[in-house]
Steps between C-alpha positions, in 0.01 A plus 500: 500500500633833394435877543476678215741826505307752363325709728108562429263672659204399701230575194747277323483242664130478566469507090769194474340183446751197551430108642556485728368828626826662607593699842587870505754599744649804537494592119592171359336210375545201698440144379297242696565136433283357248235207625652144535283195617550514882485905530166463285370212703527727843370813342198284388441342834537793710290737261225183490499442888512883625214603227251186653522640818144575644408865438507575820895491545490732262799493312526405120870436293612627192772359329766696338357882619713806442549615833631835547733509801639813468425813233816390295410101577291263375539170586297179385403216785448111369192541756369816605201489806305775504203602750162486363396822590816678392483720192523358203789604340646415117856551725520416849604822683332380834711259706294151401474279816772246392735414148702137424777470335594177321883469425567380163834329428623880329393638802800670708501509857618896508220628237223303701648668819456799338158462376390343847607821653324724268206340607518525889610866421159555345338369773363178429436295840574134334825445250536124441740284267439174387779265355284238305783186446511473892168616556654790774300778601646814652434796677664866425478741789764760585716392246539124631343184315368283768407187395128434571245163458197688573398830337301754660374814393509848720136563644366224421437139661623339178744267557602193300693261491818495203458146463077560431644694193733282369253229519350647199785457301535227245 
């Protein structure tokens, strides 16, 4: 995955169309790693489980949402959860209540940092990162990855098991 090294501007980028959608950071283009069988898998299973939730819980996922973490940032979550009653937006400029990450094999360790951080600056209460081959779930809070077998969401009673999830994987 590469950054391109030409420096565009925000109205730019939001005109680019590339697949997979690309990130915006700082000025540059940033390149996400492109769907292979396990990372798809996981996106599936988490978008499938999350969105046949009762209404109640009130949260529904997105996959692949532009989610605007900063005014010169734009960043694109494998699962994004946002609150039912928040606004809908064609960006996400409102903190949603929780993104995944699933590392791809191009994936490096620093840019996910990176991005993980951009999130918890923006505010969002629930940062998690998934590493399909082992099936390993973890938490990012204060810039530490804690690994995790049960997810939970901030303000809510949700909390499931990692092992529910990864049932649902064939």
């Amino acid at each position: 995955m590469a950054a391109s090294g030409t420096l565009v501007s925000v109205e730019e980028y939001l005109r680019t169309v590339t697949d997979p959608d690309c990130e915006f950071v700082r000025g540059v283009l940033e390149e996400r790693a492109g769907g292979e069988y396990d990372h798809s898998t996981w996106q599936t299973i988490l978008a499938a489980f999350f969105n046949a939730l009762p209404l109640e819980w009130g949260i529904k996922a997105r996959t692949e949402l532009r989610v605007q973490v900063a005014p010169d940032n734009f960043r694109v979550p494998d699962i994004t959860l946002l609150g039912r009653s928040a606004p809908r937006e064609q960006i996400i400029t409102h903190p949603p209540v929780a993104v995944f990450e699933i590392l791809s094999p191009e994936d490096s360790m620093t840019r996910m940092l990176e991005k993980l951080a951009d999130y918890e600056q923006m505010g969002i209460g629930a940062i998690w990162l998934i590493e399909p081959k082992k099936q390993l779930c973890f938490r990012y809070q204060n810039g530490q990855l804690t690994p995790e077998t049960v997810l939970e969401l901030p303000g809510s009673s949700l909390t499931v098991q990692l092992a529910e999830i990864a049932a649902l994987a064939d």
